[in-house]
mmCIF file as gemmi writes it, N, C-alpha and C atoms, coordinates in Angstrom:
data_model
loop_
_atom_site.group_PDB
_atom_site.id
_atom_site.type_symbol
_atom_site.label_atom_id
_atom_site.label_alt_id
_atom_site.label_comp_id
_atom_site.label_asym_id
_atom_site.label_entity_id
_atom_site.label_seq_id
_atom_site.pdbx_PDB_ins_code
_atom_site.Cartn_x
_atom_site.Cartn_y
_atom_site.Cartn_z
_atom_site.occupancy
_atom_site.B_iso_or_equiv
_atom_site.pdbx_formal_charge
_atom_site.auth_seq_id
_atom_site.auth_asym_id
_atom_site.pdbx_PDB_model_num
ATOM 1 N N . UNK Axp A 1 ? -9.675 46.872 -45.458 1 0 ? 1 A 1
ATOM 2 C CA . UNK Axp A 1 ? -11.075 46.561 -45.635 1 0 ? 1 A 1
ATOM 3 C C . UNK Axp A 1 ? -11.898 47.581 -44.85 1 0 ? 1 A 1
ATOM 4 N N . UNK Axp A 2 ? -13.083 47.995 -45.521 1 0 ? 2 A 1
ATOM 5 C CA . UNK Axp A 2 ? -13.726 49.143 -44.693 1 0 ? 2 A 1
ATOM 6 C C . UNK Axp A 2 ? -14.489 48.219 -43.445 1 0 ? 2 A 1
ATOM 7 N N . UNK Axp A 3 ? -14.934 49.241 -42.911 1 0 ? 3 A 1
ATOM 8 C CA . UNK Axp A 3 ? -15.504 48.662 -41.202 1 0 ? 3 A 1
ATOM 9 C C . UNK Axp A 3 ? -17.043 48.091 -42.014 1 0 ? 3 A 1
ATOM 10 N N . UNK Axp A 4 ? -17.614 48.74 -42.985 1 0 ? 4 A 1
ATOM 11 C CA . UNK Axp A 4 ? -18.945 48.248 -43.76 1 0 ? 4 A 1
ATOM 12 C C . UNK Axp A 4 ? -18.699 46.775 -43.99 1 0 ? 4 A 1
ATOM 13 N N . UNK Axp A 5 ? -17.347 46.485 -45.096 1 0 ? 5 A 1
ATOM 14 C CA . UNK Axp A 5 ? -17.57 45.071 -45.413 1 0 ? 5 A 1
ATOM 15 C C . UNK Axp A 5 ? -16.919 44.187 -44.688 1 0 ? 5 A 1
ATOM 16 N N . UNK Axp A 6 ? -16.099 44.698 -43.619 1 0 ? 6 A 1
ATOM 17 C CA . UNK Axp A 6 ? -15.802 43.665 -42.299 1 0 ? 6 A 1
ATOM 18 C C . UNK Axp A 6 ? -17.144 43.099 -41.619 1 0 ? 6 A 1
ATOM 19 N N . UNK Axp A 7 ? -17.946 44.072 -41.121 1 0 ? 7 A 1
ATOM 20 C CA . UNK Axp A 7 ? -19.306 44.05 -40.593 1 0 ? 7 A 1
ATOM 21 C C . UNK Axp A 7 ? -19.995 42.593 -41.704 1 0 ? 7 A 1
ATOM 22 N N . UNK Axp A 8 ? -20.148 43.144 -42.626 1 0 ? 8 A 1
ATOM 23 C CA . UNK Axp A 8 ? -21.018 42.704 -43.629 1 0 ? 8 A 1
ATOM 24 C C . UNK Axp A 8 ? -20.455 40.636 -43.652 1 0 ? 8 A 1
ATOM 25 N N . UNK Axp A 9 ? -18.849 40.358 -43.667 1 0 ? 9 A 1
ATOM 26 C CA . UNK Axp A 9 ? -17.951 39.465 -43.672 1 0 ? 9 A 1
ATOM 27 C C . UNK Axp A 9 ? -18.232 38.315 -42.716 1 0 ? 9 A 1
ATOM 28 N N . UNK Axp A 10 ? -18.45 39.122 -41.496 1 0 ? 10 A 1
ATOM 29 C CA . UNK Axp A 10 ? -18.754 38.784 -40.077 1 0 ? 10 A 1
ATOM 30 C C . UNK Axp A 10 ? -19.866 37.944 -39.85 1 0 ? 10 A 1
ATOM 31 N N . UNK Axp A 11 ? -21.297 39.008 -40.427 1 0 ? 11 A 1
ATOM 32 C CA . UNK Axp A 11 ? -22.885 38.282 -40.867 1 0 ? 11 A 1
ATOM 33 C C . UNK Axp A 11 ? -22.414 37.539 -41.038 1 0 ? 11 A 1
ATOM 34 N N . UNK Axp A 12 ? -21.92 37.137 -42.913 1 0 ? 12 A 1
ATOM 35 C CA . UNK Axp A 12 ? -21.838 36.067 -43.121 1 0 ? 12 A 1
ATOM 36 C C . UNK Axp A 12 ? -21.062 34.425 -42.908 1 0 ? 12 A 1
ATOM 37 N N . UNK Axp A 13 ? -20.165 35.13 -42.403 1 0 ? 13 A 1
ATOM 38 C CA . UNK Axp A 13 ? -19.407 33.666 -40.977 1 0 ? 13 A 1
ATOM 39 C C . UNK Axp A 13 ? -20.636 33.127 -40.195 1 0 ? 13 A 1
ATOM 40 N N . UNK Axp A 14 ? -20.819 34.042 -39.727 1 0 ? 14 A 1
ATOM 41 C CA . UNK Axp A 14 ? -22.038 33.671 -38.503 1 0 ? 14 A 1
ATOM 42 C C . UNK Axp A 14 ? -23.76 33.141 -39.37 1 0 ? 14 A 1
ATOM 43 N N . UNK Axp A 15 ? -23.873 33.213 -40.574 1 0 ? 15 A 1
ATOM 44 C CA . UNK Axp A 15 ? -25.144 32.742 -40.854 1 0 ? 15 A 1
ATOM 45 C C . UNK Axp A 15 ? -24.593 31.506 -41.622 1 0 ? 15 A 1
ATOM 46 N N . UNK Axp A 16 ? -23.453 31.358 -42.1 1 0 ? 16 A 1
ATOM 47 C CA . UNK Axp A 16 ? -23.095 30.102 -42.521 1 0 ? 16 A 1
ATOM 48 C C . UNK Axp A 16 ? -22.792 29.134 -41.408 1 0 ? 16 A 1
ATOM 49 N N . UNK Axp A 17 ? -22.558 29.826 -40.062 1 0 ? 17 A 1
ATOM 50 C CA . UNK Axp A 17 ? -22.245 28.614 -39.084 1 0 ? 17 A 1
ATOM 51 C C . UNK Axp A 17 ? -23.698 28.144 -38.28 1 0 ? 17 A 1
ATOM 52 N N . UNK Axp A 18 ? -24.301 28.999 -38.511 1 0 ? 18 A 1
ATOM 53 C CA . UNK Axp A 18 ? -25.764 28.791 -37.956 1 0 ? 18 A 1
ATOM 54 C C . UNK Axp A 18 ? -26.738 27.497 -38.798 1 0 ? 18 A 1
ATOM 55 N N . UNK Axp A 19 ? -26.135 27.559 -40.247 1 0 ? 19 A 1
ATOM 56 C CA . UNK Axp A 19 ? -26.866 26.874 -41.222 1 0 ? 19 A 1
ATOM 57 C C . UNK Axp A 19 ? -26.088 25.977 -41.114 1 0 ? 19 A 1
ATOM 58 N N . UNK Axp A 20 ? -24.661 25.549 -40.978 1 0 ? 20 A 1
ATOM 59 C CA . UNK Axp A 20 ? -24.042 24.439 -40.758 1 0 ? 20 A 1
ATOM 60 C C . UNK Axp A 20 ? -24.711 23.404 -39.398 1 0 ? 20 A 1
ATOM 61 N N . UNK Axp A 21 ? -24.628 24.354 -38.768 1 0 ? 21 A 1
ATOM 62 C CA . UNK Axp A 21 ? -25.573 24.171 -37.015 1 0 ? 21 A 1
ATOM 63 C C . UNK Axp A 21 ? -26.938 23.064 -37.152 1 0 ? 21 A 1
ATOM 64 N N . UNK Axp A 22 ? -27.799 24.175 -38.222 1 0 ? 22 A 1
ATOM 65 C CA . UNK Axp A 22 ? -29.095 23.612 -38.299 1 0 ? 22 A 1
ATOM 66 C C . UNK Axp A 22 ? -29.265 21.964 -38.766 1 0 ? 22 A 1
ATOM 67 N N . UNK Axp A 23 ? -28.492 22.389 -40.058 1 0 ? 23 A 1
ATOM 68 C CA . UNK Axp A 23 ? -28.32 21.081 -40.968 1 0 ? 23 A 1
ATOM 69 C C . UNK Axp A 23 ? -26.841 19.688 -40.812 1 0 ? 23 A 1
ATOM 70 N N . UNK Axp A 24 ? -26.33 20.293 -39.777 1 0 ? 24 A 1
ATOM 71 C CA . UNK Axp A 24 ? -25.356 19.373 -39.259 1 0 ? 24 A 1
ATOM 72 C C . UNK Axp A 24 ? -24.256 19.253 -40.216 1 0 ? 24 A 1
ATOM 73 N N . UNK Axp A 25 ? -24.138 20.189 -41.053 1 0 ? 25 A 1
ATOM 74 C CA . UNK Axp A 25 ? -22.952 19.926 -41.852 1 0 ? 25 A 1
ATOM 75 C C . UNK Axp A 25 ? -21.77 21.111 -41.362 1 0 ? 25 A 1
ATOM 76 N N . UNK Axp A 26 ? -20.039 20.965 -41.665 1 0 ? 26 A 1
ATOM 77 C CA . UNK Axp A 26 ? -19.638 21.894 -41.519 1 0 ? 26 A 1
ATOM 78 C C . UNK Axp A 26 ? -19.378 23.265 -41.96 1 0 ? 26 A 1
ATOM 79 N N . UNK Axp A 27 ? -18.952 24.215 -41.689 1 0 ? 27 A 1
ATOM 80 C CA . UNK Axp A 27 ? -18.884 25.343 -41.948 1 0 ? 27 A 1
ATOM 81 C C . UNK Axp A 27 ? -18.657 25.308 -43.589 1 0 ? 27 A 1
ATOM 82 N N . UNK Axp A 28 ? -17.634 24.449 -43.925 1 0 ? 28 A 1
ATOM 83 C CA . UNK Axp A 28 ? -17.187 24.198 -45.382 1 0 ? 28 A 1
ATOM 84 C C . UNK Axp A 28 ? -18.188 23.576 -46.267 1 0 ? 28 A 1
ATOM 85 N N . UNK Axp A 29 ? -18.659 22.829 -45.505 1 0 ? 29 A 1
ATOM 86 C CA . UNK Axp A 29 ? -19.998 22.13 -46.213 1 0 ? 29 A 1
ATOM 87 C C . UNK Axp A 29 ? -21.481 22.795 -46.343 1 0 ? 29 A 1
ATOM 88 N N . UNK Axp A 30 ? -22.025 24.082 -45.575 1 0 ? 30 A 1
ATOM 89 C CA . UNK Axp A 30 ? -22.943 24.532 -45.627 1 0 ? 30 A 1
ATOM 90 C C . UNK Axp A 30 ? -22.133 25.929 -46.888 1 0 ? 30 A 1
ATOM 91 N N . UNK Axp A 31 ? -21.286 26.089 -46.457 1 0 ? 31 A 1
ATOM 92 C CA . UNK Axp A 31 ? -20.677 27.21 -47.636 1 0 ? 31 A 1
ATOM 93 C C . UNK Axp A 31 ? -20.307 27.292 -49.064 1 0 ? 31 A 1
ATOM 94 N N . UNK Axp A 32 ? -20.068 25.562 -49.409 1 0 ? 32 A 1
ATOM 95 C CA . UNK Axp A 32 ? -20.032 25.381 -50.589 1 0 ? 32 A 1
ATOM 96 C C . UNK Axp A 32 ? -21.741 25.073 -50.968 1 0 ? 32 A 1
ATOM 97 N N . UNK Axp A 33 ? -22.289 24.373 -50.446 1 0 ? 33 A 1
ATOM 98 C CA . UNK Axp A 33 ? -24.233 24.206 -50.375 1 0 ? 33 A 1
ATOM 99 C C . UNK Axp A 33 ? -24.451 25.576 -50.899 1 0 ? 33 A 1
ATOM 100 N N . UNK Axp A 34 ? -24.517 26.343 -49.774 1 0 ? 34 A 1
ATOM 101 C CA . UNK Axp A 34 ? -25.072 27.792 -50.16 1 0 ? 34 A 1
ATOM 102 C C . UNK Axp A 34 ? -24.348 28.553 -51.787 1 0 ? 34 A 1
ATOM 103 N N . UNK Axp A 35 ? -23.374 28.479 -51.693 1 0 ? 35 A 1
ATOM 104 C CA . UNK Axp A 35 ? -22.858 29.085 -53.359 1 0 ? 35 A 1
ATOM 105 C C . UNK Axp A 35 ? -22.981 28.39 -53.831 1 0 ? 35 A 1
ATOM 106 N N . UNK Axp A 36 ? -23.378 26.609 -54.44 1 0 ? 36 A 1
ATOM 107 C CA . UNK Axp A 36 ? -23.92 26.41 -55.096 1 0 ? 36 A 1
ATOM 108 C C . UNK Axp A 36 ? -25.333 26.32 -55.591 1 0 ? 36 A 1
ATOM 109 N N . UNK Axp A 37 ? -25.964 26.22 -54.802 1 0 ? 37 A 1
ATOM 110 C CA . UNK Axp A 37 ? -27.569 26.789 -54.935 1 0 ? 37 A 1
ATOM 111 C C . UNK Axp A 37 ? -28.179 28.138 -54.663 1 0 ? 37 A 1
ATOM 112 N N . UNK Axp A 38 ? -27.163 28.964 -55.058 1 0 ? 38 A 1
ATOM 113 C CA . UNK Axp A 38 ? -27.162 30.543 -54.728 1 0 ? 38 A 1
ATOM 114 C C . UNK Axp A 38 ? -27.53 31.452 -53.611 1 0 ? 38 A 1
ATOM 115 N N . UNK Axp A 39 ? -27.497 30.549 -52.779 1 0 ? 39 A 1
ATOM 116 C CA . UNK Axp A 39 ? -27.654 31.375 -50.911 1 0 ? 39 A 1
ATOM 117 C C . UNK Axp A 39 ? -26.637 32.159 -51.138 1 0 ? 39 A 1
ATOM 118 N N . UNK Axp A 40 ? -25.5 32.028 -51.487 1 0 ? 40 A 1
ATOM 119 C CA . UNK Axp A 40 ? -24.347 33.154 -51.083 1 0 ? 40 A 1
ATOM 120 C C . UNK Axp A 40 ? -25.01 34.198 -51.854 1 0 ? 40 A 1
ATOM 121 N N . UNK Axp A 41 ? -25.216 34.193 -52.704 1 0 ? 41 A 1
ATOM 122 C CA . UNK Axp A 41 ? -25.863 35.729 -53.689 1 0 ? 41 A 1
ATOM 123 C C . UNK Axp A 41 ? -27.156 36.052 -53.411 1 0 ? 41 A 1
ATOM 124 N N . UNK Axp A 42 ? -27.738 35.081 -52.705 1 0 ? 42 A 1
ATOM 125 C CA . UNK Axp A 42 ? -29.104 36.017 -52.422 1 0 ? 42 A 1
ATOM 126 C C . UNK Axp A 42 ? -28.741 36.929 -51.007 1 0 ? 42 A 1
ATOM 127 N N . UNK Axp A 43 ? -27.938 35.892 -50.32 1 0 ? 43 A 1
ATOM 128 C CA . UNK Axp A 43 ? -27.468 36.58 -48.892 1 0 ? 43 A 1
ATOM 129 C C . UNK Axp A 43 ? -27.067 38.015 -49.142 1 0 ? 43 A 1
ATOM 130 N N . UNK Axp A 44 ? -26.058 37.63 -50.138 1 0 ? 44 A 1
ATOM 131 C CA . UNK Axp A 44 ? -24.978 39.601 -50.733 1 0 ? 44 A 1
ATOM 132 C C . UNK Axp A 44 ? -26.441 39.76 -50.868 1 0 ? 44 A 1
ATOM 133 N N . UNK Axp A 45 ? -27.221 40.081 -51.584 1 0 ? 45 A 1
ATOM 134 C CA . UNK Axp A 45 ? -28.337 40.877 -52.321 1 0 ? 45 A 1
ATOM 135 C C . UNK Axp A 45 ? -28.8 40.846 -51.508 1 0 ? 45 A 1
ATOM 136 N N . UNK Axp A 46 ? -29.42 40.597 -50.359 1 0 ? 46 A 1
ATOM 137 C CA . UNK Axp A 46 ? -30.863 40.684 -49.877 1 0 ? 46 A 1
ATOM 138 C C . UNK Axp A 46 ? -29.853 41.279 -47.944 1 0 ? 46 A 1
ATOM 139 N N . UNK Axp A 47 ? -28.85 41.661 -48.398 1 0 ? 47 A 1
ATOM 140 C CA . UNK Axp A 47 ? -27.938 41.738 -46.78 1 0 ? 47 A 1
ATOM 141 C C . UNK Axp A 47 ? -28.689 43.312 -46 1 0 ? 47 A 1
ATOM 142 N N . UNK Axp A 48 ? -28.685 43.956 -46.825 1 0 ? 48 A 1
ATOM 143 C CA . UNK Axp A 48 ? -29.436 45.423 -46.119 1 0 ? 48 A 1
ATOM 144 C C . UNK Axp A 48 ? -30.757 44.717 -45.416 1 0 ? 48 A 1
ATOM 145 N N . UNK Axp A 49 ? -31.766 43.755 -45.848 1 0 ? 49 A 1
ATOM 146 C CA . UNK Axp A 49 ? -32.65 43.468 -45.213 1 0 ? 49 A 1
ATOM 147 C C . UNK Axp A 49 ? -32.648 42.349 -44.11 1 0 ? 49 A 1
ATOM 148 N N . UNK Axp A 50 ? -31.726 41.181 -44.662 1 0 ? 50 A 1
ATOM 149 C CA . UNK Axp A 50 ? -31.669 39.786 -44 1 0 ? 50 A 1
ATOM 150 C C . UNK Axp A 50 ? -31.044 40.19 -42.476 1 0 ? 50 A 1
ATOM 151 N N . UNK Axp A 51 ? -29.984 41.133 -42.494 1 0 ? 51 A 1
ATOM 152 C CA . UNK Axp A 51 ? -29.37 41.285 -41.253 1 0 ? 51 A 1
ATOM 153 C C . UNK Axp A 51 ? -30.189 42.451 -40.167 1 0 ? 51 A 1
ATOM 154 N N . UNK Axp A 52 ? -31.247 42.356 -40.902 1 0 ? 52 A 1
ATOM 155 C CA . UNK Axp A 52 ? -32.151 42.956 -39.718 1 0 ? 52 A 1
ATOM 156 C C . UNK Axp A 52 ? -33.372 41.746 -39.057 1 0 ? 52 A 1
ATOM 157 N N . UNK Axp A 53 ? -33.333 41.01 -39.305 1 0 ? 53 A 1
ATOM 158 C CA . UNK Axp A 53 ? -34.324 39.87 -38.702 1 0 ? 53 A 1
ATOM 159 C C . UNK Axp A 53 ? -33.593 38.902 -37.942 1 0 ? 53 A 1
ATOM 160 N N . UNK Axp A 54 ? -34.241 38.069 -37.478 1 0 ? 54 A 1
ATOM 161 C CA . UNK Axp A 54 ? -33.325 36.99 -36.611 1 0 ? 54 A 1
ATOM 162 C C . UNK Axp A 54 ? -32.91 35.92 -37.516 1 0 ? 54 A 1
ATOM 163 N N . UNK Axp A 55 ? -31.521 35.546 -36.97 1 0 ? 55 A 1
ATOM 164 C CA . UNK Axp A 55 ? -30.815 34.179 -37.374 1 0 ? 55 A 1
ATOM 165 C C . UNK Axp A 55 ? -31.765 33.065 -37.757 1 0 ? 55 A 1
ATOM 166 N N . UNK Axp A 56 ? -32.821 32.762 -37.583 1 0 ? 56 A 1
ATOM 167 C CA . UNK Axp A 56 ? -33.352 31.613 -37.73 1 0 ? 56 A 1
ATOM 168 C C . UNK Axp A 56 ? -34.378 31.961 -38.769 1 0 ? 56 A 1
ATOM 169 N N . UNK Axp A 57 ? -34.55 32.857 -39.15 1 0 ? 57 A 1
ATOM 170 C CA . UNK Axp A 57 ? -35.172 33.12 -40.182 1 0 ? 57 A 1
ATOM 171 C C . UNK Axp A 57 ? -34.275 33.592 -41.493 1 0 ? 57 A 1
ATOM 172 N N . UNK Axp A 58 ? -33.515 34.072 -41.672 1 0 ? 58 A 1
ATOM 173 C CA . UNK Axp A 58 ? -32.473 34.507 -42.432 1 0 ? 58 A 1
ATOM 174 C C . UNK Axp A 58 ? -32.184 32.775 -42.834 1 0 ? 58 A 1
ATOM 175 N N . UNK Axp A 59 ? -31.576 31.648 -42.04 1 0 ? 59 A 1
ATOM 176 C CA . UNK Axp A 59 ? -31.368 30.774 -42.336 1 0 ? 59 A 1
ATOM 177 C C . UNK Axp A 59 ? -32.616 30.079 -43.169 1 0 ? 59 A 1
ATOM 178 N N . UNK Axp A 60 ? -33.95 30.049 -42.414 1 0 ? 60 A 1
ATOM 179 C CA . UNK Axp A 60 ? -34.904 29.749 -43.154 1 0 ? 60 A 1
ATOM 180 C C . UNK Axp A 60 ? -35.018 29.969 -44.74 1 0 ? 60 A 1
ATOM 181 N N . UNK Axp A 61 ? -34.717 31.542 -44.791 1 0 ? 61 A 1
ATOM 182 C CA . UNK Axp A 61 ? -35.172 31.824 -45.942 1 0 ? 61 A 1
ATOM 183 C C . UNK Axp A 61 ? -34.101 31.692 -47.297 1 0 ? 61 A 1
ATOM 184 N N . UNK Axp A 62 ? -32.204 30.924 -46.647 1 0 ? 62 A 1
ATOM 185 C CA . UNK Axp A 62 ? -31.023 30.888 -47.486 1 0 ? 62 A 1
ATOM 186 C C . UNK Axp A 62 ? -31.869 29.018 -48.124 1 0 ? 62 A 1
ATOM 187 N N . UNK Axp A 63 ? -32.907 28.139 -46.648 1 0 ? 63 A 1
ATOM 188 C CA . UNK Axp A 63 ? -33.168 27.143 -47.185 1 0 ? 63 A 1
ATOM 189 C C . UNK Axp A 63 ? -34.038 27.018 -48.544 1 0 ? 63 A 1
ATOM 190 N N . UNK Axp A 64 ? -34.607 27.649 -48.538 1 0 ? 64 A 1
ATOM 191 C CA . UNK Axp A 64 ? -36.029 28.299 -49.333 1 0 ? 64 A 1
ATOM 192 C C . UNK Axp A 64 ? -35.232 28.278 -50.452 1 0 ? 64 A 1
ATOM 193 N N . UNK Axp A 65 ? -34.617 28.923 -50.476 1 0 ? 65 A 1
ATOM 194 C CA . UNK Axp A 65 ? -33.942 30.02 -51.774 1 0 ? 65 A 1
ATOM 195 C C . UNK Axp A 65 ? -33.087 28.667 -52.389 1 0 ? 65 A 1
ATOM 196 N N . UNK Axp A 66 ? -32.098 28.034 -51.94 1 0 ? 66 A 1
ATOM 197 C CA . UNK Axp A 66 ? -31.38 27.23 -51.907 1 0 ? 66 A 1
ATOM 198 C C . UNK Axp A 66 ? -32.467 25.44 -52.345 1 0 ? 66 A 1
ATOM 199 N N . UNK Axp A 67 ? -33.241 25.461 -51.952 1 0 ? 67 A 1
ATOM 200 C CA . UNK Axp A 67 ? -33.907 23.949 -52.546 1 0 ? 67 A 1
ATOM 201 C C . UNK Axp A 67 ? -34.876 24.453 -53.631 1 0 ? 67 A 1
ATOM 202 N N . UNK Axp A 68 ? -35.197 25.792 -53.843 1 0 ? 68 A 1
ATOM 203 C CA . UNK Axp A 68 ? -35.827 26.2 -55.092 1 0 ? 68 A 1
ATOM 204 C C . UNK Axp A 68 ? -34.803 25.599 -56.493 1 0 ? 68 A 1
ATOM 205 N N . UNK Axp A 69 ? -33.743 26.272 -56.046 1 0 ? 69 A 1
ATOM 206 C CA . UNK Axp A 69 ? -32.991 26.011 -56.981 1 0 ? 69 A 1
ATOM 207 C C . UNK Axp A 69 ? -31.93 25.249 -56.926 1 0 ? 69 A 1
ATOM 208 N N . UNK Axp A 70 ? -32.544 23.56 -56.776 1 0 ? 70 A 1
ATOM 209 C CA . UNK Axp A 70 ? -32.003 22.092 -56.508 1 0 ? 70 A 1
ATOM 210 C C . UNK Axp A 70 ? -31.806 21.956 -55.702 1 0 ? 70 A 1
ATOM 211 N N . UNK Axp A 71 ? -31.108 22.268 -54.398 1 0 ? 71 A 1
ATOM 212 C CA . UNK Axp A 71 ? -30.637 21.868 -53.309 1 0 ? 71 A 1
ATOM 213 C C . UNK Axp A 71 ? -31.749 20.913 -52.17 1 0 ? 71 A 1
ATOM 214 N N . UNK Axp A 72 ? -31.194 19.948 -51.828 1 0 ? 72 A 1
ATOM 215 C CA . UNK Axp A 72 ? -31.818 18.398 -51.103 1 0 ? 72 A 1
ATOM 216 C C . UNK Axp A 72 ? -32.457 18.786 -49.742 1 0 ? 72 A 1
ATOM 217 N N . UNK Axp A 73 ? -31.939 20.089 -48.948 1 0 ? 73 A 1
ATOM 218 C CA . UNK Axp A 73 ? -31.943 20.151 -47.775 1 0 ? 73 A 1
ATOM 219 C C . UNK Axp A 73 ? -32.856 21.22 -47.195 1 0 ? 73 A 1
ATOM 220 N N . UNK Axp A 74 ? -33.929 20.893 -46.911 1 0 ? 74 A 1
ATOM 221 C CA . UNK Axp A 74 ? -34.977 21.875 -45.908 1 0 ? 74 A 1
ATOM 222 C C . UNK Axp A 74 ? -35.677 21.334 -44.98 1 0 ? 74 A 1
């Protein structure tokens, strides 16, 4: 695996455990949430920008993205 998408792998451990954090669910449970209401693909898509702001906004904005399109939890 290149050192890019290890890096890139890493983010996303750490913003799924942050969103598990927020919303009290586990790691497994904020990760299936997020790919089903498309946080995981906005995260890939939007990663050159999201991983330059802080954790709590990045999470903010997977909630956003994620109850637009059905999801219960913001």
């Amino acid at each position: 695996m290149s050192e890019e998408k290890q890096h890139k792998l890493t983010y996303f451990i750490y913003v799924i455990g942050e969103f598990a954090n927020r919303y009290g669910l586990t790691d497994k449970q904020a990760f299936r949430y997020l790919k089903r209401y498309d946080g995981m693909s906005v995260l890939d898509e939007l990663y050159p920008a999201e991983h330059t702001l802080p954790i709590e906004e990045t999470v903010n904005d997977l909630a956003v993205v994620c109850h637009r399109n059905g999801g219960g939890l913001i």
